[in-house]
N, C-alpha and C positions, 0 to 999 in steps of 0.2 A: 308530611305529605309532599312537600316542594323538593325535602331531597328525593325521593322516588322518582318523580317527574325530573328531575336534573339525571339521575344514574341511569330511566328507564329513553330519553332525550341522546344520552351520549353512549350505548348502546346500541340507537337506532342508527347514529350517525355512523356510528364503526363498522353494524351491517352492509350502509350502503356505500360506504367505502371500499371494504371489501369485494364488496357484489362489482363496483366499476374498473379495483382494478382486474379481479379473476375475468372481466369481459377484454380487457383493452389486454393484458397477458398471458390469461388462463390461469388454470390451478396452481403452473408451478412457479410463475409469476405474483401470484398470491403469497405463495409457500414460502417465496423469497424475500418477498415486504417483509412478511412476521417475522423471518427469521432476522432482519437487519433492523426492523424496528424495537425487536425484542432485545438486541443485542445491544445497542446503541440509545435505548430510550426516550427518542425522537420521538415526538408528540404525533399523532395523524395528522393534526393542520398544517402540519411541514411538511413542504411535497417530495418528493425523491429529487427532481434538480433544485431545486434550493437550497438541498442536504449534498446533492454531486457540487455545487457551486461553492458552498462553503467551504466542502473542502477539499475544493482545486484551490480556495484563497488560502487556505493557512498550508498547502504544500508550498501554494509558490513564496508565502510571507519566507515562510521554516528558509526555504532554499537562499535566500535575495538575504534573510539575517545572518545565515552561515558562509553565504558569498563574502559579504559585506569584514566581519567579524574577520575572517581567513585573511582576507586580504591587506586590514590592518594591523595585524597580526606578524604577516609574512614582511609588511612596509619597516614597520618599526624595530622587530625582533632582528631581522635580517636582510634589511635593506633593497630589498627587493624594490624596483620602478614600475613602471607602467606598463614595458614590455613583459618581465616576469610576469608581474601581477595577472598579465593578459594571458599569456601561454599557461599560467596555471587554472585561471579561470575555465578557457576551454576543457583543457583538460577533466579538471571535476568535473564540467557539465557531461562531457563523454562519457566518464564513468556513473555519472545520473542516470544516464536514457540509456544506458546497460542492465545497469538496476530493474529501471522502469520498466524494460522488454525481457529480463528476467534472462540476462543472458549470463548471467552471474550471480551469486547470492550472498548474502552478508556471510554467511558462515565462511561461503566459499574463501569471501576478503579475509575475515579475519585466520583463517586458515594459513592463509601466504602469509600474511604479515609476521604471523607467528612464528611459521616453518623460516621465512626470510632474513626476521630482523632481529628474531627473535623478541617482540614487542606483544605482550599478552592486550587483547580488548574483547566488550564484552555488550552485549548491548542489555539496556538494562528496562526491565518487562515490568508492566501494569498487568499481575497475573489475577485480579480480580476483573478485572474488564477485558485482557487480552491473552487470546492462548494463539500460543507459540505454535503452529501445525507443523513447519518443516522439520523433519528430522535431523541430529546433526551427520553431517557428513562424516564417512568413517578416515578420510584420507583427504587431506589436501591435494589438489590438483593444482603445478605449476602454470605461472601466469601466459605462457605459451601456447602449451595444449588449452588451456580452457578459449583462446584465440582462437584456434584451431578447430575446437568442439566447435565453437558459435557458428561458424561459417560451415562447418558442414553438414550438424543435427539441428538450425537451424527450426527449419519446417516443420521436421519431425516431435519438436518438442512443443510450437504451437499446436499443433494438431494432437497429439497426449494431453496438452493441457487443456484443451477444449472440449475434449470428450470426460476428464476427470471431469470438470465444472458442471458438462451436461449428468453426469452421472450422479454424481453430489443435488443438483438438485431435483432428481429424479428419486433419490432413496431417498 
C-alpha cells in the first residue's frame, strides 16, 4: 500500500511540474524539458539552471585543464616562455568562441588539418548517449575562405539557425 502512495505521490508531483512549466513556456517549452530530461536523465528536482550551471562548470573546468595541460606541454617539450605560452593561449581561446558561435565546425577543422598536414583526427562519440546530428561535410573548405564565409554569411546563418531550432521544436 505505501508503495502506491509513493508512485501515485511522484506522479502527482511530475503532473504539476509539468503543468508550471507549460504555464511559465507553453507547450513547446514543455516538449523541450521532456525531451532534455529524457535524453539526459536528470531527475525533475534539478532545475534547468542548475543543470545550465553545471554545465557551464565542467566547460570552463574541460577548457582551464586543456589550457593548463597545452601549456605544460608546449613549456617542456618545446621550450616555449611565457610570451609563446600567451600568444598560443589567446589564440586557442579564439578558436574556442568560433566554435562556440559556430563559425566553424569540428569537421570543418579536422577537414584542413587533414587536406593541410596531412594529420588524420577523429573525435571520438558516446553513441549510446550522443548522436552525432551534423552531417559530414563533402569538401574541406580552406582556412581563408571559411574567414571570409564568417564575415560575410554571418547573419544569415544565425538566422537559418534559429528558425531550424524554432522548427525542431515545433515538429
Amino acid at each position: 500500500m505505501a508503495r502506491i502512495d509513493k508512485l501515485e505521490r511522484a506522479r502527482q508531483e511530475g503532473m504539476s511540474y509539468a503543468l508550471e512549466v507549460a504555464r511559465k513556456r507553453g507547450i513547446e517549452g514543455l516538449e523541450e524539458e521532456l525531451r532534455m530530461r529524457g535524453v539526459t536523465g536528470i531527475p525533475i528536482g534539478v532545475s534547468r539552471s542548475a543543470v545550465d550551471k553545471v554545465i557551464e562548470n565542467i566547460k570552463n573546468q574541460t577548457l582551464d585543464t586543456v589550457n593548463i595541460l597545452t601549456a605544460m606541454t608546449l613549456h617542456d617539450e618545446f621550450g616555449f616562455g611565457a610570451a609563446r605560452i600567451e600568444r598560443f593561449r589567446k589564440r586557442f581561446d579564439f578558436k574556442t568562441e568560433c566554435l562556440m558561435e559556430d563559425y566553424v565546425t569540428w569537421l570543418e577543422m579536422i577537414d584542413a588539418l587533414k587536406k593541410e598536414t596531412g594529420l588524420e583526427y577523429a573525435i571520438r562519440m558516446n553513441d549510446k548517449d550522443v548522436k552525432h546530428k551534423e552531417p559530414a561535410r563533402k569538401q574541406a573548405v580552406p582556412y581563408a575562405s571559411r574567414q571570409h564565409r564568417r564575415n560575410t554569411e554571418r547573419s544569415a546563418k544565425r538566422i537559418a539557425r534559429k528558425a531550424k531550432k524554432l522548427d525542431t521544436l515545433r515538429g
